[in-house]
N, C-alpha and C positions, 0 to 999 in steps of 0.2 A: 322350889317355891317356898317352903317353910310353911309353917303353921300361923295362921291369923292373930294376930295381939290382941289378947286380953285376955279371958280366960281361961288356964290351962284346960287342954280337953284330954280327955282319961284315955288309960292306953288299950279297952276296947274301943273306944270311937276313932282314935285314928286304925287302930286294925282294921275295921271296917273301912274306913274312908281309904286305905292301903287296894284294900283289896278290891273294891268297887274300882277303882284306876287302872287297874291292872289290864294288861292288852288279854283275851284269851288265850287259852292255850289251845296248841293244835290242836288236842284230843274234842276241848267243846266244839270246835271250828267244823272238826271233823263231824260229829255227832249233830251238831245243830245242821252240816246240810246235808246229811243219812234222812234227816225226820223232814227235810223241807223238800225234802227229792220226789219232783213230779205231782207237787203240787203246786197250780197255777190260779191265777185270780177267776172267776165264776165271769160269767159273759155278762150279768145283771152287775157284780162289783164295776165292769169296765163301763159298760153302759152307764149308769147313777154317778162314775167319775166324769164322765164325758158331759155329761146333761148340766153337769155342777161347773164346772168349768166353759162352758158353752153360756150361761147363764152369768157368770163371773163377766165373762167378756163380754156381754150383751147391756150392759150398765155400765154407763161411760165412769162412774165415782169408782167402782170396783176395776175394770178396765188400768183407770189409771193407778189404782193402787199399784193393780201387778206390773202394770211398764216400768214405775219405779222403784220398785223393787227388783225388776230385771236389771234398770240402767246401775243401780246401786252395786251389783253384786259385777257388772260387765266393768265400773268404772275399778272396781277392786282387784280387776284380773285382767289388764289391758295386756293385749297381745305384744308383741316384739318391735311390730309397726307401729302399734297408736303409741308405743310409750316413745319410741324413736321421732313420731310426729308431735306429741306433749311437750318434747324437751325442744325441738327445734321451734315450734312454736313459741314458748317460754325463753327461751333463749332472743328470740327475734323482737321480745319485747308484746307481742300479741293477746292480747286478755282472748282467753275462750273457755268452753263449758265443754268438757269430754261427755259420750253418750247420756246424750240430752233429752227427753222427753219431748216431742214437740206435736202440741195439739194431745190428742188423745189416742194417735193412731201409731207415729212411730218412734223408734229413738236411733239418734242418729250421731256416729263417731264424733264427731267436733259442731260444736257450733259456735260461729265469730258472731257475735252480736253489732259492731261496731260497723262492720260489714255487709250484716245480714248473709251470712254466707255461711252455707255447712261444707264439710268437707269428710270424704265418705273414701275409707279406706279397706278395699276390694279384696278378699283372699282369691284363692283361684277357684275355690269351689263358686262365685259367683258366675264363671262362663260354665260350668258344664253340671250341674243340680237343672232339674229338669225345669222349669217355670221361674228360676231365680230373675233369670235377665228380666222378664216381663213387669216381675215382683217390683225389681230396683227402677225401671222405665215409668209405675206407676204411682212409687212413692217419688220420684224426680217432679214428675207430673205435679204432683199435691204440693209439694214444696214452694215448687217456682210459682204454683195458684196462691197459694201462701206471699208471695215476692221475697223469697229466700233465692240467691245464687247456688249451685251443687257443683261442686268439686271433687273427683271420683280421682284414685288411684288406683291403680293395679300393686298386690306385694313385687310382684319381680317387676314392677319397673321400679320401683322404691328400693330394693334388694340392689340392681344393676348401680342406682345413686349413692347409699350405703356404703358398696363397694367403690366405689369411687371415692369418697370420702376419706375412708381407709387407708387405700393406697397412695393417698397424697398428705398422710399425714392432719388431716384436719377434725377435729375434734367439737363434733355440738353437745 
């Protein structure tokens, strides 16, 4: 990276700034978790976390802070599917908004504006996490009250098209 233009900085401050950089060495690695061993957060720390966050989510301005700050950090780390779905989108000519904020409640993989249509791409932990199904049935729900259309994929059926794709040589 080099050092900043302008002026020079003396050769204890880069020392310092050297060393501050530095990854650990095993030995602190090791020593830092000898002293952190078996000690766990206080049931009042967990509690006063929980009550603050519970309260966060209870105010729609703060609410919507943290969803976009989720979608923000989700659109930066798109899975294998949504980016596979991004580009054939973009490819197809399509304007949409990747994990979108929508209303105050959920955020949701793609949404076509033009359309009014989101489109919600399923891992498989969606069939078998205990209450997911009912979860996605009631965000569906709120959607279509909304007069949004929902477009659900499965990965392995996206995977089986993928593959397909592949083996015929075609390239989005």
């Amino acid at each position: 990276m080099g050092w900043p233009k302008g002026r020079p900085k003396s050769e204890e401050h880069k020392r310092k700034i050297s060393a501050a950089n530095k990854a650990p060495s095993e030995d602190k690695i090791r020593k830092l978790s000898e002293a952190h061993k078996g000690k766990t957060r206080t049931e009042d720390h967990r509690r006063r976390t929980s009550e603050a966050l519970h309260r966060r989510w209870n105010d729609p301005e703060e609410r919507l802070k943290m969803l976009e700050g989720k979608a923000r950090h989700l659109r930066a780390n798109l899975s294998p599917y949504e980016s596979y779905m991004a580009n054939l989108l973009t490819d197809l000519g399509i304007e949409f908004e990747n994990n979108k904020v929508m209303g105050v409640r959920y955020i949701v993989d793609f949404f076509i504006p033009l359309w009014e249509m989101v489109v919600e791409i399923d891992g498989n932990h969606h069939r078998w996490v205990e209450g997911k199904p009912e979860r996605d049935a009631e965000r569906d729900k709120w959607l279509y009250d909304q007069g949004y259309t929902v477009v659900r994929f499965c990965t392995t059926e996206m995977s089986d098209v993928i593959g397909e794709h592949a083996t015929k040589g075609w390239v989005l």
